[in-house]
C-alpha positions in Angstrom: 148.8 23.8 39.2 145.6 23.1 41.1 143.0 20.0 41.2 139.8 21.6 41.8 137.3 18.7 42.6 133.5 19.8 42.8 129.5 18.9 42.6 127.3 16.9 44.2 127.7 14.7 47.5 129.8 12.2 46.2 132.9 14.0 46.3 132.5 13.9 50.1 134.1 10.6 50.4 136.8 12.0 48.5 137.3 14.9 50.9 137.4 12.2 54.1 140.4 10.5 52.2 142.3 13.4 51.5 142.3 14.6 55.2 142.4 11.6 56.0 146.6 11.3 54.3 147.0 14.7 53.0 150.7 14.0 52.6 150.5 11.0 50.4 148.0 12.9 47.9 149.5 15.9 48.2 152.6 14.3 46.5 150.9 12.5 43.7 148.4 15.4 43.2 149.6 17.9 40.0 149.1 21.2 42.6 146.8 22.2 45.3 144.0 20.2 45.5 140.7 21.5 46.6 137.5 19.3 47.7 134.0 21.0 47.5 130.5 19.7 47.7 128.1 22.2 45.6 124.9 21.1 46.0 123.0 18.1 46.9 122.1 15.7 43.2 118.8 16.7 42.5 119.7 20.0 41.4 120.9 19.3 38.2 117.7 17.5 36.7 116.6 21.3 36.7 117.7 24.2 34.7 120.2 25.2 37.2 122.8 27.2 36.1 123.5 29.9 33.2 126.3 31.9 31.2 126.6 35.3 31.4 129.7 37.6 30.5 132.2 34.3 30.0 131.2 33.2 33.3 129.2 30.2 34.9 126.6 31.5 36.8 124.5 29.1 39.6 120.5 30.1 39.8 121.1 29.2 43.6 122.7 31.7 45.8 124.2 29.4 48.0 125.7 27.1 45.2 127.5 30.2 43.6 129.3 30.9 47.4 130.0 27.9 46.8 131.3 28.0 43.2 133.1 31.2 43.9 134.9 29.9 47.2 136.4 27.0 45.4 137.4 28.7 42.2 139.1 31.7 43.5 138.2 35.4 43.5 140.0 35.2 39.7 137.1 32.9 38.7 138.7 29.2 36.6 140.6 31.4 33.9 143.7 32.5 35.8 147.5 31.8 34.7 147.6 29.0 37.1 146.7 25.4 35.5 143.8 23.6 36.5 141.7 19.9 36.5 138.0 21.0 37.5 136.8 17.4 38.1 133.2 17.6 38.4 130.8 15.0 40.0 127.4 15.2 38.5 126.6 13.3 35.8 126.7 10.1 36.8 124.7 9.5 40.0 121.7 7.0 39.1 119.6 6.8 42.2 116.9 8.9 40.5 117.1 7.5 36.8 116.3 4.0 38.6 113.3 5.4 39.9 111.7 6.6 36.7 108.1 5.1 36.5 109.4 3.9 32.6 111.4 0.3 34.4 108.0 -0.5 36.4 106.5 -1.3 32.5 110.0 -1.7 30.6 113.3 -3.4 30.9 116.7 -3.4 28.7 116.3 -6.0 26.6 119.3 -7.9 27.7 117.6 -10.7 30.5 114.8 -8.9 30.0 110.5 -11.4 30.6 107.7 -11.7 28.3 106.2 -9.6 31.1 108.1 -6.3 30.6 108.8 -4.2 26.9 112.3 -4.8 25.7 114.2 -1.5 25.4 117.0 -1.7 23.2 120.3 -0.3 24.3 119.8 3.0 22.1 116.5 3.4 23.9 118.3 3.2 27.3 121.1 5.6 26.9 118.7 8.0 25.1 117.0 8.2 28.6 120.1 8.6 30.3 121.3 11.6 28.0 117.7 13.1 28.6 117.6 12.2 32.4 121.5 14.5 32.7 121.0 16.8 30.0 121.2 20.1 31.7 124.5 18.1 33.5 125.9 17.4 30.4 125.2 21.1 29.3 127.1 22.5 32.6 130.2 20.9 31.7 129.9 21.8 28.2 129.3 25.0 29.2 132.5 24.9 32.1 134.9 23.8 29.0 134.1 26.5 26.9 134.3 28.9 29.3 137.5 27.9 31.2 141.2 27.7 30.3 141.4 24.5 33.0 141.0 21.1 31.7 137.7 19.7 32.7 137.4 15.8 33.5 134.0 14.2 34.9 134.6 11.2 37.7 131.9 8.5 38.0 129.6 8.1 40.7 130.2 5.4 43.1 128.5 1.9 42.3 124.8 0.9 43.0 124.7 -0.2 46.5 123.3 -3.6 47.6 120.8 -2.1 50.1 119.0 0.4 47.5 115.9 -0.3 47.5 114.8 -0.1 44.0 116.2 -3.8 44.1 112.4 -4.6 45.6 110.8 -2.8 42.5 113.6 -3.3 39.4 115.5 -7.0 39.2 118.6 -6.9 39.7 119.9 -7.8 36.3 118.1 -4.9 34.7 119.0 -2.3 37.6 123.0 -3.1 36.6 122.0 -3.0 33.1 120.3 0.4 33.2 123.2 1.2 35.7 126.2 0.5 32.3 124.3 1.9 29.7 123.3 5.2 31.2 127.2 5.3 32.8 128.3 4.3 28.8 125.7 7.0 27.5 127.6 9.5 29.0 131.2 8.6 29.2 130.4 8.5 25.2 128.6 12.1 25.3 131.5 13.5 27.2 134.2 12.0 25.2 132.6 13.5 21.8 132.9 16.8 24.0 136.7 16.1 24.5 136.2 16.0 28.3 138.0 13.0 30.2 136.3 10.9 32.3 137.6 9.2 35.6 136.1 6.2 35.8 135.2 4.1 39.3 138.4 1.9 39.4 137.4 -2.2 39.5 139.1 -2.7 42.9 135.5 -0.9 44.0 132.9 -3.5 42.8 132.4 -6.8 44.2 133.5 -8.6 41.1 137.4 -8.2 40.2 135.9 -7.7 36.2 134.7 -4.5 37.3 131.0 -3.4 37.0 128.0 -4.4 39.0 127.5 -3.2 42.9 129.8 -2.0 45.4 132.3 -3.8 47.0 131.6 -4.9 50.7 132.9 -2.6 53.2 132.7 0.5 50.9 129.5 1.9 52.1 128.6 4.8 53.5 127.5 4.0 57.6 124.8 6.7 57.8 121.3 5.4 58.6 119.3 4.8 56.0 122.0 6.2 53.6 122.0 3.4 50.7 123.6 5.7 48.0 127.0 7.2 49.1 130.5 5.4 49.5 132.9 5.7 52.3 136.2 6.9 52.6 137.7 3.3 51.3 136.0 4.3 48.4 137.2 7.8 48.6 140.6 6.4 48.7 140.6 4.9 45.5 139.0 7.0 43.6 140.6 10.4 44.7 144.1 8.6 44.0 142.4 8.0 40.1 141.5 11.8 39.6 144.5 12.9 41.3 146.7 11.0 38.6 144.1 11.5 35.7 144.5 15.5 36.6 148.5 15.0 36.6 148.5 13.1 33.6 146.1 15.7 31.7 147.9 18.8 32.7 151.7 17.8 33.0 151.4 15.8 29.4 152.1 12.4 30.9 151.3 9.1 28.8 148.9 6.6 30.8 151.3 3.5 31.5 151.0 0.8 29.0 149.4 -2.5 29.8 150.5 -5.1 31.3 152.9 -7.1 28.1 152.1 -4.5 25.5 
């Protein structure tokens, strides 16, 4: 069995955990576990990919190397079993930046001063904003005997600077719904999602920005986590993936 993990930057962080103790996710991991960064975000708000012959196919040159290096020579249909965890759909950086919040809030805290959105409103956005995303991984299920799970980006980041344009109450708002608008879309496409786990945001409820320490160090980087981050959210896809393909039950809660 194999963990493939793929798409934009965020997965990264993932990669500097996992070399980072290779041993200790090695054992909780279903297989071989593979870490590969496609492509920078900003390529899926385009048309970037197409089907042809059964097969995913990447309009970029360099992002199909890429493709075909981490899914084998034998492409994602072999005998072996496979998660292809996929980060793409989730990172918000640009969706925060759409002229629309300068005139228009959710309507949750939202001012006389700004147009209420309601939260249909708001998550029809969203779907827009990832819909050639959403249409990759509909695409990679139906084309591909592995089972296909999305994980979340990591949190907004207190440094962004869309906190100088948006308030901050309406950036995390716009920030659940959009994250809500397509775990929902995803779930009514039978793919899993591996959500951020709530040791990763500031408050222990989960949701909201991302817990001190857990930044990327880069200059002027404001969007990506660290390997902290990595930590925690490689060990959640690694048992979401072990889960999915060995037929596990999730534990139960706590006094059920």
């Amino acid at each position: 069995m194999r963990a493939i993990i793929f798409g934009d930057s965020h997965v990264v962080a993932l990669g500097s955990a996992y070399l980072a103790d290779r041993d200790f996710y090695d054992r909780i991991s279903p297989g071989k576990v593979q870490i590969t960064k496609l492509f920078s975000f900003p390529v899926v708000l385009e048309d970037f990919f197409s089907v042809g012959q059964g097969r995913i196919l990447f309009k970029d040159q360099e992002v199909m190397s890429n493709f075909r290096r981490c899914a084998g020579d034998g492409g994602l249909c072999g005998p072996d079993p496979a998660a292809l965890v996929v980060s793409m759909a989730f990172t918000n950086t640009i969706l925060l930046r759409q002229g629309t919040w300068r005139q228009f809030r959710p309507w949750r805290g939202t001012n006389a001063q700004r147009g209420a959105l309601s939260d249909a409103v708001v998550k029809a956005i969203a779907r827009r904003h990832f819909r050639y995303a959403l249409d990759f991984l509909g695409a990679l299920a139906a084309t591909t005997s592995a089972r296909v799970l999305a994980m979340e980006a990591p949190p907004l980041r207190r440094e962004d600077p869309i906190l100088t344009v948006v308030d901050e109450a309406s950036v995390l708002e716009i920030d659940r719904l959009a994250r809500e608008a397509i775990s929902e879309t995803l779930g009514e496409m039978g793919i899993a999602v591996v959500a951020v786990p709530p040791a990763a945001y500031e408050r222990a409820e989960g949701h909201g920005f991302l817990r001190a320490g857990f930044g990327g160090s880069a200059s002027g980087d404001y969007i990506h986590a660290n390997a902290a981050f990595g930590r925690l959210m490689l060990t959640a896809v690694l048992e979401e993936s072990r889960r999915l393909l060995t037929g596990l039950q999730s534990p139960a809660p706590a006094g059920a």
